[in-house]
C-alpha positions as a printed NumPy array, in Angstrom:
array([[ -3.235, -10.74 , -11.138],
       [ -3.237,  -8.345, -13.502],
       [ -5.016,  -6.124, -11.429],
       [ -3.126,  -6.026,  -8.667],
       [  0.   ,  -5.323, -11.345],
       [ -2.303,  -2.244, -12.535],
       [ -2.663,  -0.987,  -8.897],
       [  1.419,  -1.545,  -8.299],
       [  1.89 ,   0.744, -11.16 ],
       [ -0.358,   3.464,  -9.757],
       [  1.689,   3.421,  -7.464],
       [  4.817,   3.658,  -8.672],
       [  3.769,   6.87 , -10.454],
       [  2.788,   8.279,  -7.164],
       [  6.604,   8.178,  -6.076],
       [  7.677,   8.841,  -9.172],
       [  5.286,  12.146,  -9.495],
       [  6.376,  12.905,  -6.113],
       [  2.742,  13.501,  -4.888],
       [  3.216,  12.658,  -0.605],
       [ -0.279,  13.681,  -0.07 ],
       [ -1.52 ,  11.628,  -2.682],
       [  0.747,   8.65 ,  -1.312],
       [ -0.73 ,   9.692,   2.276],
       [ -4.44 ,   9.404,   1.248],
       [ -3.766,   6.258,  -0.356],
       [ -1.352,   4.531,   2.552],
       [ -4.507,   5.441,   4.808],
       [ -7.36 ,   4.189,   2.746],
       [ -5.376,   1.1  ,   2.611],
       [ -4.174,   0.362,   6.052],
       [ -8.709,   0.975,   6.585],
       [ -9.338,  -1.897,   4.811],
       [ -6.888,  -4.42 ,   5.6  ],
       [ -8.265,  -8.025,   5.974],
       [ -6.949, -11.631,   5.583],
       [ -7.308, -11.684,   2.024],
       [ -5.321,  -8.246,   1.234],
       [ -2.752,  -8.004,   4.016],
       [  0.614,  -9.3  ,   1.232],
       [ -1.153,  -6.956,  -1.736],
       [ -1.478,  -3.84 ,   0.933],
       [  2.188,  -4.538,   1.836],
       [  3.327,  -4.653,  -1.425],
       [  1.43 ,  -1.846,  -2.162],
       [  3.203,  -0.271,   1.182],
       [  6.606,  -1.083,   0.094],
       [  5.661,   0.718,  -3.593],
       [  4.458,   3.896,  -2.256],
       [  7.351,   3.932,   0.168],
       [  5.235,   4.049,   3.058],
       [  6.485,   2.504,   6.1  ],
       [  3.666,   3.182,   8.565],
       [  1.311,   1.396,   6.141],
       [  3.642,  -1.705,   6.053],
       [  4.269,  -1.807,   9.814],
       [  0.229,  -2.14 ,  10.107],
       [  0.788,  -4.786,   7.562],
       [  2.997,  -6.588,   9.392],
       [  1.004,  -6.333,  12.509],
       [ -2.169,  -7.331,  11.314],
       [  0.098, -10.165,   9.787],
       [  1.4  , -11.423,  13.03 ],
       [ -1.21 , -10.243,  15.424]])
C-alpha cells in the first residue's frame, strides 16, 4: 500500500509541475503494462495524472 501511495504522489507532482510530456511518457508506459492485477492502481494513477486516454484503456481492459 504504501507503495502505490508513493507512486500517487509522483504523480501528483507531475500535474502540479506541469510537465505534459512527462505525464505523456508515463500515461503510455502504463496503459503497456496493464494486466488483471494493476487495471484499479493504473486508473487511479490515470485519474492523478489527469489523463483520460489512459483511464478509458482502463476502463476497457476493465470491461472487455
Amino acid at each position: 500500500m504504501e507503495d502505490r501511495i508513493v507512486k500517487n504522489h509522483r504523480a501528483k507532482l507531475i500535474v502540479d509541475l506541469e510537465m505534459p510530456e512527462l505525464a505523456e511518457l508515463v500515461a503510455q508506459r502504463l496503459a503497456g503494462v496493464l494486466s488483471v492485477d494493476n487495471a484499479c492502481s493504473i486508473l487511479t494513477a490515470a485519474v492523478d495524472l489527469k489523463a483520460p486516454q489512459l483511464a478509458d484503456a482502463c476502463l476497457s481492459y476493465v470491461f472487455r
